[in-house]
N, C-alpha and C positions, 0 to 999 in steps of 0.2 A: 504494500500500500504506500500511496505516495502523497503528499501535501508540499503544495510550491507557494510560499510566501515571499510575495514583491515584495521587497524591502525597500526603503529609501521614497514612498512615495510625498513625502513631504518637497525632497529636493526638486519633482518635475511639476508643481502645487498640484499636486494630485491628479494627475492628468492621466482621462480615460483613455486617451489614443495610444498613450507610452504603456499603458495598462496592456493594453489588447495589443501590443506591438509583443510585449514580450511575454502574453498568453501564445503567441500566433509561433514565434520562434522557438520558446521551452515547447510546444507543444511536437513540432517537427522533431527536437532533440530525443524527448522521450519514446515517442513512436520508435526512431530507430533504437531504441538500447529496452525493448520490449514494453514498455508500458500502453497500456489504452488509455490516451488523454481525456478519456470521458469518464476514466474511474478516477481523476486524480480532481481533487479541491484546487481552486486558482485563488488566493488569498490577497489583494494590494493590502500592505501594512507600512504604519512608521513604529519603529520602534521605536526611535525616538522621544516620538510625542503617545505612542500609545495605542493608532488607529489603530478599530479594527483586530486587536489584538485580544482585548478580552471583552469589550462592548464594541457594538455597532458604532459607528463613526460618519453619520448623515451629515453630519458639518461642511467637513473636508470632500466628501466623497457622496455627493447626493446623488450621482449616475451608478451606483453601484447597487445593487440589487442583490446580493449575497453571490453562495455558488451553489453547484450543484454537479454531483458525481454520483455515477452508475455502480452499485453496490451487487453481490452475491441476493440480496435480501429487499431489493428494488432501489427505488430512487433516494438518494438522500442530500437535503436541503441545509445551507446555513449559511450564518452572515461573518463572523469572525472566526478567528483563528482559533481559539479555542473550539468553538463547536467543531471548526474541523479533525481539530486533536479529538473530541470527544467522539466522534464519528468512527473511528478506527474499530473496525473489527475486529477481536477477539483472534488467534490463530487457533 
């Protein structure tokens, strides 16, 4: 199982396009070294300031809409990084 958290999204002020530029890029990367990008969580966060990391972050990042990744067990939905940590299946 995999979780990709953008980091640094404070430095591009949070910018949806740099978002999905490098959803579009990590996602070719993982494809080839076997992952299905639809099973993996796409997280923008700052660590920094916080987004996104343990609360929703509408502030900064009002175009974002949480994620969402293809599970064993159907679809599952969430907004920050934790829920995607929480989200991890069980081995």
């Amino acid at each position: 199982q995999l979780i990709v958290a953008v980091n640094k999204m404070d430095t591009t002020k949070w910018s949806e396009d740099r978002f999905n530029e490098i959803v579009k890029e990590t996602s070719t990367f993982i494809k080839k070294v076997g992952y299905n990008p639809k099973s993996v969580a796409f997280v923008p966060i700052s660590g920094w300031h916080g987004d996104n990391m343990l609360e929703e972050s509408a502030k900064y990042m009002p175009w974002y809409k949480g994620w969402t990744k293809e599970t064993k067990a159907g679809v599952v939905k969430g907004k920050t990084l934790l829920d995607a940590i929480d989200a991890i299946e069980p081995p």
